[in-house]
KOLLOTOR-856101 format. One record per residue (C-alpha): residue number from 1; x, y, z. Coordinates in Angstrom, 1 decimal. Example, Ala and Ser with C-alpha at 12.3 -4.5 7.8 and 13.67 -1.06 7.14 Angstrom:
<rs>
<r i="1" u="12.3" v="-4.5" w="7.8"/>
<r i="2" u="13.7" v="-1.1" w="7.1"/>
</rs>
This chain:
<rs>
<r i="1" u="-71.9" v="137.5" w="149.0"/>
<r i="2" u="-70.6" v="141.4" w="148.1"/>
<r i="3" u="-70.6" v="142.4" w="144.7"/>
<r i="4" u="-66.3" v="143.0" w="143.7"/>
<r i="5" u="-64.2" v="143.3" w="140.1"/>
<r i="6" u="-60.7" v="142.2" w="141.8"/>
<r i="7" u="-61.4" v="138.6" w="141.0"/>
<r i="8" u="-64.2" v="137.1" w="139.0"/>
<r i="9" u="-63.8" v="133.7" w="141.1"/>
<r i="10" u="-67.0" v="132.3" w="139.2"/>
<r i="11" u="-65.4" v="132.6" w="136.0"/>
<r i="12" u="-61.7" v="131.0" w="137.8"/>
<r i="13" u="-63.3" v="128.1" w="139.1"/>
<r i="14" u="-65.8" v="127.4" w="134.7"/>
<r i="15" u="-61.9" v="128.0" w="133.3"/>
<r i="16" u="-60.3" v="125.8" w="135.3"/>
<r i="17" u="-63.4" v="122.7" w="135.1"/>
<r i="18" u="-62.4" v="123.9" w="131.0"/>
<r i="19" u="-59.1" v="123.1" w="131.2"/>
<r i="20" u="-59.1" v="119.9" w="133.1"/>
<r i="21" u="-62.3" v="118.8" w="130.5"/>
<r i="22" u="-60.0" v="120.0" w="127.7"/>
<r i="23" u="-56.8" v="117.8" w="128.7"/>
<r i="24" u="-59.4" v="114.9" w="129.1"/>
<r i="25" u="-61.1" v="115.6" w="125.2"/>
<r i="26" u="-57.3" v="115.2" w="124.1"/>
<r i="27" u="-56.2" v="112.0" w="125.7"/>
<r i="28" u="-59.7" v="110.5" w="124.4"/>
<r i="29" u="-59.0" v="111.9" w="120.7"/>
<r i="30" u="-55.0" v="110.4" w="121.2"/>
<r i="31" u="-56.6" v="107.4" w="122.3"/>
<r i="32" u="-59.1" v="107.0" w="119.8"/>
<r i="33" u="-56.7" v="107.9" w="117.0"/>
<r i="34" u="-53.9" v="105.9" w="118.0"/>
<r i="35" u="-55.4" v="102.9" w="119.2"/>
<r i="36" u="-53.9" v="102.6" w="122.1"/>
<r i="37" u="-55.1" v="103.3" w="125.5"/>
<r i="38" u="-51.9" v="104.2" w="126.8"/>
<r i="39" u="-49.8" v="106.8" w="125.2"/>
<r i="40" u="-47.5" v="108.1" w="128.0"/>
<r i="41" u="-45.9" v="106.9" w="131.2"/>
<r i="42" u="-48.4" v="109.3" w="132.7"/>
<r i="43" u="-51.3" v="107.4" w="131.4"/>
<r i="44" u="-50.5" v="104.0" w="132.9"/>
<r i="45" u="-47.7" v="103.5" w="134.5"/>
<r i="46" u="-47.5" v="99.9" w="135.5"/>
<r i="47" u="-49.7" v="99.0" w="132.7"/>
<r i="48" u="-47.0" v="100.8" w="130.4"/>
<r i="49" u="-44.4" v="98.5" w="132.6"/>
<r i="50" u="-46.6" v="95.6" w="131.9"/>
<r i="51" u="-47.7" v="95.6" w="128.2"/>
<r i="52" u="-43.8" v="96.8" w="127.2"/>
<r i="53" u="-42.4" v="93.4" w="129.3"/>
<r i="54" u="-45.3" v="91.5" w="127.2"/>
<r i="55" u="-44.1" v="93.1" w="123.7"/>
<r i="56" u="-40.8" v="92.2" w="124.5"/>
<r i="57" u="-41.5" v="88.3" w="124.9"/>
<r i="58" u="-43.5" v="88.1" w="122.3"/>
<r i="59" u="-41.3" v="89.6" w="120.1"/>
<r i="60" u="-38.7" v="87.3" w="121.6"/>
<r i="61" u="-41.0" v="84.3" w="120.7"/>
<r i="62" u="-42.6" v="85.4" w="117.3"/>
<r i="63" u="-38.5" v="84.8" w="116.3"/>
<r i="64" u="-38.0" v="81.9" w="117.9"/>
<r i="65" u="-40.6" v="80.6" w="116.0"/>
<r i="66" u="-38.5" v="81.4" w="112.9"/>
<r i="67" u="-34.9" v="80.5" w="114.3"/>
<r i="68" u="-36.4" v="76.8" w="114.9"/>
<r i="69" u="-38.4" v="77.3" w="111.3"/>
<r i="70" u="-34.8" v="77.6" w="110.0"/>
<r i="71" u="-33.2" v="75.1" w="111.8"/>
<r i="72" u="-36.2" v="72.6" w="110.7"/>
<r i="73" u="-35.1" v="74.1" w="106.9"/>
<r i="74" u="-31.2" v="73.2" w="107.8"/>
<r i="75" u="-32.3" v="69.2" w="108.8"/>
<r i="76" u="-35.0" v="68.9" w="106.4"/>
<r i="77" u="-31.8" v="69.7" w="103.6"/>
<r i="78" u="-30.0" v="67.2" w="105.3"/>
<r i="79" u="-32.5" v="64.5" w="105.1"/>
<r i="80" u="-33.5" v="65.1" w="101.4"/>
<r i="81" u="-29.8" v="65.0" w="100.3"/>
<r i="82" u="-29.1" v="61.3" w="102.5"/>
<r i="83" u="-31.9" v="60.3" w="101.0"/>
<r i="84" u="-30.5" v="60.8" w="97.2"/>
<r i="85" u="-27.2" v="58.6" w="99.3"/>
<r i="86" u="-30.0" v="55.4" w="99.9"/>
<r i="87" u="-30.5" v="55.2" w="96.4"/>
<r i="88" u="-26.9" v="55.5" w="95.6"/>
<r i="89" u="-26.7" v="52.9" w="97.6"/>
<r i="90" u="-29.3" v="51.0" w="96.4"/>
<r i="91" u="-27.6" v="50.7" w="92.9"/>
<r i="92" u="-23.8" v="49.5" w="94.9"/>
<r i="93" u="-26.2" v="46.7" w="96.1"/>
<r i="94" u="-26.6" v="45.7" w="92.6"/>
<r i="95" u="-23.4" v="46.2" w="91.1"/>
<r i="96" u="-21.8" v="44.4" w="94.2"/>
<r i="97" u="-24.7" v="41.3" w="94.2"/>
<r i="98" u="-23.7" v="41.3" w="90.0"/>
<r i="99" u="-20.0" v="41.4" w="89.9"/>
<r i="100" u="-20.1" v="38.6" w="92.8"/>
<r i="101" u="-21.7" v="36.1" w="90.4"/>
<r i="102" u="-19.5" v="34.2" w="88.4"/>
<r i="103" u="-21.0" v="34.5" w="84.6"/>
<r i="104" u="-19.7" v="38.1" w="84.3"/>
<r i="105" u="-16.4" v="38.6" w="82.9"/>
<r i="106" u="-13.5" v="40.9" w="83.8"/>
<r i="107" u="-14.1" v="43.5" w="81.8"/>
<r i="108" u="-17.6" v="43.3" w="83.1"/>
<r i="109" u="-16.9" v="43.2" w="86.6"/>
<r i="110" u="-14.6" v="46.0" w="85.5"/>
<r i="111" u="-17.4" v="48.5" w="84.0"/>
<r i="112" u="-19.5" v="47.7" w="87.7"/>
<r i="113" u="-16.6" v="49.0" w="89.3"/>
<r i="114" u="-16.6" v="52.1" w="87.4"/>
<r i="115" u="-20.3" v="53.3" w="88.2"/>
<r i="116" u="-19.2" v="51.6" w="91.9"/>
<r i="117" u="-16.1" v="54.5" w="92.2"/>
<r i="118" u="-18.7" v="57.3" w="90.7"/>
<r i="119" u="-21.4" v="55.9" w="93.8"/>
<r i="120" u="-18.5" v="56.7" w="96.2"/>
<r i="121" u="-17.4" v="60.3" w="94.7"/>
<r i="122" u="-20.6" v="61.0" w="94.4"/>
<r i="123" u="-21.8" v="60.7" w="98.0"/>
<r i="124" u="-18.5" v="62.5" w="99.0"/>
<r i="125" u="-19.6" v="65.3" w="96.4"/>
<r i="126" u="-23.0" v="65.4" w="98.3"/>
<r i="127" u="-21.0" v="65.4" w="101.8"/>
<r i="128" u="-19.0" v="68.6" w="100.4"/>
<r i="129" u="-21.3" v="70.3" w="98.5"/>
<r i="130" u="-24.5" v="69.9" w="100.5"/>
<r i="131" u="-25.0" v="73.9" w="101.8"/>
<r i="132" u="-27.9" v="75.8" w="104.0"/>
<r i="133" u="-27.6" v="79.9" w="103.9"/>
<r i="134" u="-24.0" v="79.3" w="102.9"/>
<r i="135" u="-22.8" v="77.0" w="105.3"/>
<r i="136" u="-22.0" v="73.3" w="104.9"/>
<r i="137" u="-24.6" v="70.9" w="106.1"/>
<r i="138" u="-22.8" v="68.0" w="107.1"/>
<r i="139" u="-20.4" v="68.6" w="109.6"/>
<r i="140" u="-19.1" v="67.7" w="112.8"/>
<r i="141" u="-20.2" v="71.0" w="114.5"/>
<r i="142" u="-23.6" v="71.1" w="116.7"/>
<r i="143" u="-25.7" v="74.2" w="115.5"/>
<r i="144" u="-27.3" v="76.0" w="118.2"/>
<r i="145" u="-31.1" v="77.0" w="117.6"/>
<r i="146" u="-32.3" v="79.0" w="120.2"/>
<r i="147" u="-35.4" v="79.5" w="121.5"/>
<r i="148" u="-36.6" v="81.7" w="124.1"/>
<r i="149" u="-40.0" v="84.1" w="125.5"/>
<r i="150" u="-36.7" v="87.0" w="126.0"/>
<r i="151" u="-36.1" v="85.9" w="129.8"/>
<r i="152" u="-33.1" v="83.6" w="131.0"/>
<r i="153" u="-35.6" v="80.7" w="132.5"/>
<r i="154" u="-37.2" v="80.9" w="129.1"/>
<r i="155" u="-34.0" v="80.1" w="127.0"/>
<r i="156" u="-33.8" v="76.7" w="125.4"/>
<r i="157" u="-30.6" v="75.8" w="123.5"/>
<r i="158" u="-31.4" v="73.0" w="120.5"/>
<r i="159" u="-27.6" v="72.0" w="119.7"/>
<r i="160" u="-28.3" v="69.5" w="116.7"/>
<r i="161" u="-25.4" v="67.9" w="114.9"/>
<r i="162" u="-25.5" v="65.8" w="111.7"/>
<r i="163" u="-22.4" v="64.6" w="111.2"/>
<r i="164" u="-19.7" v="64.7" w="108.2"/>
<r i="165" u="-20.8" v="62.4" w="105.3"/>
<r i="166" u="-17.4" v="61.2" w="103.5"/>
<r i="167" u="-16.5" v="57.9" w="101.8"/>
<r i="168" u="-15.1" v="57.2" w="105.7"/>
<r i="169" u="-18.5" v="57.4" w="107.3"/>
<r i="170" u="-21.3" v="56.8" w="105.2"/>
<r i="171" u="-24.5" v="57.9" w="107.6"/>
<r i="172" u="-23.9" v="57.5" w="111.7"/>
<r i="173" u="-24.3" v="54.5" w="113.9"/>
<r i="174" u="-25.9" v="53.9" w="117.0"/>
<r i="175" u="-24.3" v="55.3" w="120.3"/>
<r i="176" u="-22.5" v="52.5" w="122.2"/>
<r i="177" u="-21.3" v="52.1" w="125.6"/>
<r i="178" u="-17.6" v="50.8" w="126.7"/>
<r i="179" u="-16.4" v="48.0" w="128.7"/>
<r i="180" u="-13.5" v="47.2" w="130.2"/>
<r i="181" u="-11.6" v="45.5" w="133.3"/>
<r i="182" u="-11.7" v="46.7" w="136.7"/>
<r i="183" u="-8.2" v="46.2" w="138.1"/>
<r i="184" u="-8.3" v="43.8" w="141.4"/>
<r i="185" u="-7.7" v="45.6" w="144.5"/>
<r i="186" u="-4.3" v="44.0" w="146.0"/>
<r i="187" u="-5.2" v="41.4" w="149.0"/>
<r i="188" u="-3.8" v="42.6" w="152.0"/>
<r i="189" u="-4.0" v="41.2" w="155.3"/>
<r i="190" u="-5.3" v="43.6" w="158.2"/>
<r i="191" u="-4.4" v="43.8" w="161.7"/>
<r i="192" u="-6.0" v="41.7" w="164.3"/>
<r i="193" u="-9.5" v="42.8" w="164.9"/>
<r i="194" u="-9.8" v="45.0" w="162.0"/>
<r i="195" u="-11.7" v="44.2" w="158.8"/>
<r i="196" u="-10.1" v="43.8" w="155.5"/>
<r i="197" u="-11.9" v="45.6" w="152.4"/>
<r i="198" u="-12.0" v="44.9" w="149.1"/>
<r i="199" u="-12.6" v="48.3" w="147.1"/>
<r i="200" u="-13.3" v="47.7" w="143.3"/>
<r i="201" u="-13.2" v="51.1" w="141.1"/>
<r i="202" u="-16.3" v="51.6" w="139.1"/>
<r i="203" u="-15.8" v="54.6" w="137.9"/>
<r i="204" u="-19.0" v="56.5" w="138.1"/>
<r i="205" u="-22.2" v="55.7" w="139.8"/>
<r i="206" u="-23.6" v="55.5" w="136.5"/>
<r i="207" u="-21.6" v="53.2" w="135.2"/>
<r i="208" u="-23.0" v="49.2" w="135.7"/>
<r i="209" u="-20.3" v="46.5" w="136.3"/>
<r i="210" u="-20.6" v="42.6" w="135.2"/>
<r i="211" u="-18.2" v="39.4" w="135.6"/>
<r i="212" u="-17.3" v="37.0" w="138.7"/>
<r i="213" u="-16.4" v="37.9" w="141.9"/>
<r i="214" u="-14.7" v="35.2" w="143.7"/>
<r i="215" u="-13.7" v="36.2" w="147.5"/>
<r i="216" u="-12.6" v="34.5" w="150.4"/>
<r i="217" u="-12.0" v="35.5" w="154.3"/>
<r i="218" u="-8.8" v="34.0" w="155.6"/>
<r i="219" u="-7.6" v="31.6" w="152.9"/>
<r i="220" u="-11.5" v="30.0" w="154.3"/>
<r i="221" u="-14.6" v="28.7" w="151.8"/>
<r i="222" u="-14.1" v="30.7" w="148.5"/>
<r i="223" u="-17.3" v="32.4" w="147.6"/>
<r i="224" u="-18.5" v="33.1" w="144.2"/>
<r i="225" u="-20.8" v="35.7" w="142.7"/>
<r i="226" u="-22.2" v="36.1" w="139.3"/>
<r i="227" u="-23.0" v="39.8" w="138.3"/>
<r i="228" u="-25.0" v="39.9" w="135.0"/>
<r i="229" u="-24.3" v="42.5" w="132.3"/>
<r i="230" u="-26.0" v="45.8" w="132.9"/>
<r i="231" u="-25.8" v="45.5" w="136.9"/>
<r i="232" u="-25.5" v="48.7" w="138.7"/>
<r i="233" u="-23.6" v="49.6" w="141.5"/>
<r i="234" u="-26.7" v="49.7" w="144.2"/>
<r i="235" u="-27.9" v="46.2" w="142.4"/>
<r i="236" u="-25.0" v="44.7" w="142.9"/>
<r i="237" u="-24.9" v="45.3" w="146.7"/>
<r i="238" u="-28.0" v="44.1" w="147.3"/>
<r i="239" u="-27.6" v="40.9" w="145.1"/>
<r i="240" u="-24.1" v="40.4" w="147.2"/>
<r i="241" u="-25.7" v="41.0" w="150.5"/>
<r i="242" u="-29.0" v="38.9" w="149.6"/>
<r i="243" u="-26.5" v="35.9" w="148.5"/>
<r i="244" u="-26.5" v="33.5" w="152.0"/>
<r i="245" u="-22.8" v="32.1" w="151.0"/>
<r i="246" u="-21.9" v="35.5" w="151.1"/>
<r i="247" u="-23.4" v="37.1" w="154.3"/>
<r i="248" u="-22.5" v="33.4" w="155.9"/>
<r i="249" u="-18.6" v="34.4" w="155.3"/>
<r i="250" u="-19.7" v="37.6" w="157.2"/>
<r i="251" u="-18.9" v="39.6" w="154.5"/>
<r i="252" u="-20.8" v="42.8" w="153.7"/>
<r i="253" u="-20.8" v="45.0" w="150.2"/>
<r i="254" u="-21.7" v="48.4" w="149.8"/>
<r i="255" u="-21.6" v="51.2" w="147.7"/>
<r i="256" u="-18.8" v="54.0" w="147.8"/>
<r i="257" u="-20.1" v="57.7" w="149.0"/>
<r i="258" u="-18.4" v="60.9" w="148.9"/>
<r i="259" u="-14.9" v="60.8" w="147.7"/>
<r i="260" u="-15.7" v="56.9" w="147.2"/>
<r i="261" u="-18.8" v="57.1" w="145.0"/>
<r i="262" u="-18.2" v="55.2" w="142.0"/>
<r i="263" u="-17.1" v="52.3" w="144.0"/>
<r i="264" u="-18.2" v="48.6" w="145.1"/>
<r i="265" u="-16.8" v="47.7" w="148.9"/>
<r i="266" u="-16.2" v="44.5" w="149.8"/>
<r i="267" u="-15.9" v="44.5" w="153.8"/>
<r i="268" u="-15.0" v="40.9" w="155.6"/>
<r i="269" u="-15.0" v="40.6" w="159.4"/>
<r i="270" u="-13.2" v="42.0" w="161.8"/>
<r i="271" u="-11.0" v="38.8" w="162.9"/>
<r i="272" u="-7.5" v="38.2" w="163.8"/>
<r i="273" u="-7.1" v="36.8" w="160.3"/>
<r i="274" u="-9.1" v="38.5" w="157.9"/>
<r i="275" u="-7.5" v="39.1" w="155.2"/>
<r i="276" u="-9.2" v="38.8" w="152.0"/>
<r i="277" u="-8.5" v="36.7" w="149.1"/>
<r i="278" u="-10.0" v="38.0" w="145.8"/>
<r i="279" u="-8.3" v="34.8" w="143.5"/>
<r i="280" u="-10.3" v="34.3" w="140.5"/>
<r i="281" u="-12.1" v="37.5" w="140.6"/>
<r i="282" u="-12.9" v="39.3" w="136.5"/>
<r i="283" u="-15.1" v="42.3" w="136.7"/>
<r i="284" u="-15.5" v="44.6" w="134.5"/>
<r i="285" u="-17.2" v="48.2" w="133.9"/>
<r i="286" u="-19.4" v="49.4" w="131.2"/>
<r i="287" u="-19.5" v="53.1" w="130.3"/>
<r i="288" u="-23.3" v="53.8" w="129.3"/>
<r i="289" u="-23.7" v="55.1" w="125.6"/>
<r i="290" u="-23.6" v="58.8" w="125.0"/>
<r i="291" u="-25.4" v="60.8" w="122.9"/>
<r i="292" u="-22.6" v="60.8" w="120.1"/>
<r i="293" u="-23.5" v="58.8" w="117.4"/>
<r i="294" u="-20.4" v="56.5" w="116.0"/>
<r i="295" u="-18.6" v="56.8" w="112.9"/>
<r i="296" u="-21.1" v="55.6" w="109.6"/>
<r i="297" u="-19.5" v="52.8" w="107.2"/>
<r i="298" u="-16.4" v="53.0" w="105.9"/>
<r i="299" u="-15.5" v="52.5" w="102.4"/>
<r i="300" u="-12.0" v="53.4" w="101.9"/>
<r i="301" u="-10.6" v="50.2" w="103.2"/>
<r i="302" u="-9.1" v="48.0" w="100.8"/>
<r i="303" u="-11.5" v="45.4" w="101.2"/>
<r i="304" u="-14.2" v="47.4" w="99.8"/>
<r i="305" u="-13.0" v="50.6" w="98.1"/>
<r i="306" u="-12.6" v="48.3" w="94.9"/>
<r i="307" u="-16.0" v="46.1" w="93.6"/>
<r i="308" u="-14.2" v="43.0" w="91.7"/>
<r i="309" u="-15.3" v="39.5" w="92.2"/>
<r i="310" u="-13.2" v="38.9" w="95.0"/>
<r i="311" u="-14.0" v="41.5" w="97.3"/>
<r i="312" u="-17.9" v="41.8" w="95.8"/>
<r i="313" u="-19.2" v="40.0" w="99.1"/>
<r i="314" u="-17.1" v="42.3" w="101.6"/>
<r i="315" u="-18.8" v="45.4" w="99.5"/>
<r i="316" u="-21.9" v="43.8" w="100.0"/>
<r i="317" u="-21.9" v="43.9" w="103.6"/>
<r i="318" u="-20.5" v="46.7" w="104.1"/>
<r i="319" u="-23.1" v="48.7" w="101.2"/>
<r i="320" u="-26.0" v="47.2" w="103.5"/>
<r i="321" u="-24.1" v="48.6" w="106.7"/>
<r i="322" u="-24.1" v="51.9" w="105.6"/>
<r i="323" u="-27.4" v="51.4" w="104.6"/>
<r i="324" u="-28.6" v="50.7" w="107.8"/>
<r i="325" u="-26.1" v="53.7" w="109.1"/>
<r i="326" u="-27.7" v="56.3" w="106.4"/>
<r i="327" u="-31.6" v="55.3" w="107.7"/>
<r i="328" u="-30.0" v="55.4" w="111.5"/>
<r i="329" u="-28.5" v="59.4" w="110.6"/>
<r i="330" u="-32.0" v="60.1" w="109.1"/>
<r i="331" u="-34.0" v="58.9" w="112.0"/>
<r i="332" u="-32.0" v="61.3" w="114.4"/>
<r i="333" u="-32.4" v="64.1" w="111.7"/>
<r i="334" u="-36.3" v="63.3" w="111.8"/>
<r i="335" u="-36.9" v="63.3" w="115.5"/>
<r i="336" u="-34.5" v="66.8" w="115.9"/>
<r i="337" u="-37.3" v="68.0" w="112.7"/>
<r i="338" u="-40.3" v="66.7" w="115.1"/>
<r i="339" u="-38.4" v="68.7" w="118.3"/>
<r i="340" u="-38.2" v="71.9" w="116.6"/>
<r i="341" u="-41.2" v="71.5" w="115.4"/>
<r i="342" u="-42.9" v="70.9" w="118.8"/>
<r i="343" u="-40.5" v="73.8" w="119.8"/>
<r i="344" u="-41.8" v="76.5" w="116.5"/>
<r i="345" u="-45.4" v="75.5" w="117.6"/>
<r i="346" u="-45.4" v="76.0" w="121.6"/>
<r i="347" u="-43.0" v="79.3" w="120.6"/>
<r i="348" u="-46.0" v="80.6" w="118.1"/>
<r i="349" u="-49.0" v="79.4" w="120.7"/>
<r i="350" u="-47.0" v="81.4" w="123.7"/>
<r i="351" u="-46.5" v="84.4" w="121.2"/>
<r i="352" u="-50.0" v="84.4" w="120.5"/>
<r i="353" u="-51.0" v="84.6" w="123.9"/>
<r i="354" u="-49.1" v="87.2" w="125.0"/>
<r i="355" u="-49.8" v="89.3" w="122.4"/>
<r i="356" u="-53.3" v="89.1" w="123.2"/>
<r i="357" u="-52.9" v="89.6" w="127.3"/>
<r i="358" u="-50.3" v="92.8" w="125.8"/>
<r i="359" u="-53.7" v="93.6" w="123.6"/>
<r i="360" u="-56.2" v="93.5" w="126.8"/>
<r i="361" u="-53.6" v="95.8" w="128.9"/>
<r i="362" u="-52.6" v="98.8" w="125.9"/>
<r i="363" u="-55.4" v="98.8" w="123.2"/>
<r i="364" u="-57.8" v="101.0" w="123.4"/>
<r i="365" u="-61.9" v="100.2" w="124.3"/>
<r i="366" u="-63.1" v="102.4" w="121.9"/>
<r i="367" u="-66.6" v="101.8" w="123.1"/>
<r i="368" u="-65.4" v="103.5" w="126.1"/>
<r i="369" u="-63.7" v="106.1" w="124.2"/>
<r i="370" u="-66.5" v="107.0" w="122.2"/>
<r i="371" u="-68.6" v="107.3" w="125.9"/>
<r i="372" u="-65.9" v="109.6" w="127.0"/>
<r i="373" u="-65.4" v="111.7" w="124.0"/>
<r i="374" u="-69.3" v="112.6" w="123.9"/>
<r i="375" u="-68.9" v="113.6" w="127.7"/>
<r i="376" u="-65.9" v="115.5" w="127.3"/>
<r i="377" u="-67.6" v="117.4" w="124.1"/>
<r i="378" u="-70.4" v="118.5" w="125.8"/>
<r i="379" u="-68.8" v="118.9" w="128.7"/>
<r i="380" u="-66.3" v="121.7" w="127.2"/>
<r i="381" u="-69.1" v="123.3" w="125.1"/>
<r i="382" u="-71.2" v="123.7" w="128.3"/>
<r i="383" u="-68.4" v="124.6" w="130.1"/>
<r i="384" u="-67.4" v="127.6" w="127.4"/>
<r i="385" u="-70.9" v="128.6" w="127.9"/>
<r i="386" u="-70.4" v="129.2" w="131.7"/>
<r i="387" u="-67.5" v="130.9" w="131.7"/>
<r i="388" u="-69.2" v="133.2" w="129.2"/>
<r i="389" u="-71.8" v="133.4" w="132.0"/>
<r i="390" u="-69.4" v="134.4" w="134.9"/>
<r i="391" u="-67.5" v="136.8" w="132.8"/>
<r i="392" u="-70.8" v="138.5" w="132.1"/>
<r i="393" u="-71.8" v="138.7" w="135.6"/>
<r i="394" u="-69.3" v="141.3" w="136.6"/>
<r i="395" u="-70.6" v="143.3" w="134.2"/>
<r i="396" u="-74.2" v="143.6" w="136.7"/>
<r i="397" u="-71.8" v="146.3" w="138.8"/>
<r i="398" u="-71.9" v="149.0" w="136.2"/>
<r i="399" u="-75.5" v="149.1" w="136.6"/>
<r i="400" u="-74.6" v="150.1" w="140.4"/>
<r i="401" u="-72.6" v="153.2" w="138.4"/>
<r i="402" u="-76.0" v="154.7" w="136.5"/>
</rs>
């Protein structure tokens, strides 16, 4: 190698191993002061992708946890302020088992009815005043708690509703379903060789039909079928088509599909006199119970809205109704409180383990650092001392010059 001043290419190559060791000491020091092993895009990118998706969810989550910690508050004021209405209640019992016996006077069965009309305003007072974060508490509105992870497939909507509480409805009753008739198809008589149906309109699939069905082919053998209370659609073909007097008349039943679903066929055979007779036939179709609960006791009819000796036994009743109602509107509140709940603790457990796969991915292993940092320190003080090697170097050619 000849001896040149143009380029000191020893000194080039301990400057540039300097720099690159020097941007390497800074990321360590950024790392080790921030706490985080990835500062830029440029450190990580799909880490960074990673860990800011994770923050995002668990952000999502750690308030989730609160909405439902809220919505538990919301219910839980709820339950507290029906439970001030059972012992309202409680004391009506009294006054309506006292004024009904016959040793208390007028004016006596008066004063009951007094403290009986403050009972009543006061559980409307509670109905209108009852407030949570300045909203009322009994209402016919659903509130929405929401909890999600941040993502669409992670949303769950809580829509709990607990109902207006008003001398009208006193506390909620049970959901019930609705029954009513199913109108008789009209018999008409086919043509020759064609079958005759019989096409009863159930209304839904899940709807479940009772009563008797009474059919006959041709003015022939009437044949009579019992369908029990609760019997759905698919049930009732099979217990039609299991029945021998039945299939002996050749008739067939079936269940509607398509445009027809929702509906019980009755098919007879296909003879030159078919038609089918359905005389005698009563079904009818129940509508399952919703969710909805019903209207809670009602205490501004006139049988009950006064307590007096004469109506003391209606008031009675209808004080134990709402009773029952009250504890009803307070077991929903309690299982929505147990839901959210469930819903607060899965939210906090997911948050939590997020956080700590978010943890693994950014934070910085600072027993790794602290490796690196001692390497990159002596690595840029023994790089400092080549360069001032290679720049001395050069210095050999003036000794050429002597």
């Amino acid at each position: 190698m000849s001896l040149g001043i143009l380029n000191n290419i020893s000194a080039l190559y301990a400057q540039n191993s300097l720099n690159n060791t020097q941007a390497s000491l800074q990321n360590t020091l950024r790392q080790l002061s921030s706490g985080s092993r990835i500062n830029s895009g440029a450190d990580d990118a799909a880490g960074l992708a990673i860990s800011d998706g994770l923050h995002a969810n668990a952000a999502a989550l750690t308030q989730s946890a609160q909405n439902a910690t809220a919505g538990i508050g919301l219910l839980q004021t709820a339950d507290g302020a029906l439970s001030q209405v059972t012992n309202l209640l409680d004391r009506a019992v009294t006054l309506a088992t006292e004024s009904a016996n016959g040793t208390l006077t007028s004016g006596q069965v008066s004063s009951a009815n007094q403290e009986y009309q403050n009972i009543l305003t006061q559980i409307s007072n509670i109905g209108s005043t009852t407030n949570f974060n300045s909203s009322s508490v009994f209402s016919a509105n659903a509130t929405n708690i929401v909890v999600t992870d941040g993502t669409s497939s992670g949303l769950n909507t809580y829509a709990d509703t607990i109902g207006v509480l008003t001398k009208a409805s006193v506390g909620t009753s049970a959901p019930v379903g609705t029954t009513s008739a199913i109108a008789n198809p009209t018999a008409t008589a086919s043509a020759a060789g064609t079958a005759a149906t019989a096409t009863f309109d159930i209304g839904s699939v899940n709807n479940t039909v009772s009563g008797n069905l009474s059919v006959s082919v041709g003015g022939g053998t009437t044949v009579t079928s019992t369908l029990a209370a609760g019997t759905t659609i698919a049930a009732a073909v099979t217990q039609l088509n299991g029945q021998t007097s039945f299939s002996g008349a050749s008739l067939v039943a079936s269940a509607g599909t398509g445009v027809n679903a929702g509906k019980l066929i009755i098919t007879g055979p296909a003879l030159a006199s078919s038609d089918l007779t359905l005389t005698g036939t009563a079904l009818s179709k129940t509508i399952p119970a919703g969710s909805t609960p019903g209207a809670g006791a009602d205490f501004t009819a006139a049988s009950v809205n006064v307590l007096s000796a004469t109506t003391a036994s209606t008031v009675l009743t209808t004080v134990t109704s709402a009773i029952a109602d009250v504890a009803y509107q307070r077991g929903t509140i309690g299982a929505n409180i147990n839901q959210l709940t469930s819903a607060s603790n899965v939210a906090s457990s997911e948050g939590v383990n997020l956080t700590s796969a978010e943890e693994s991915i950014r934070a910085t292993n600072y027993g790794q650092a602290a490796s690196d940092l001692s390497k990159y320190q002596i690595l840029s003080q023994t790089g400092i001392s080549a360069l001032a090697q290679a720049n001395s170097v050069q210095q050999e050619v003036l000794k050429l010059l002597q």
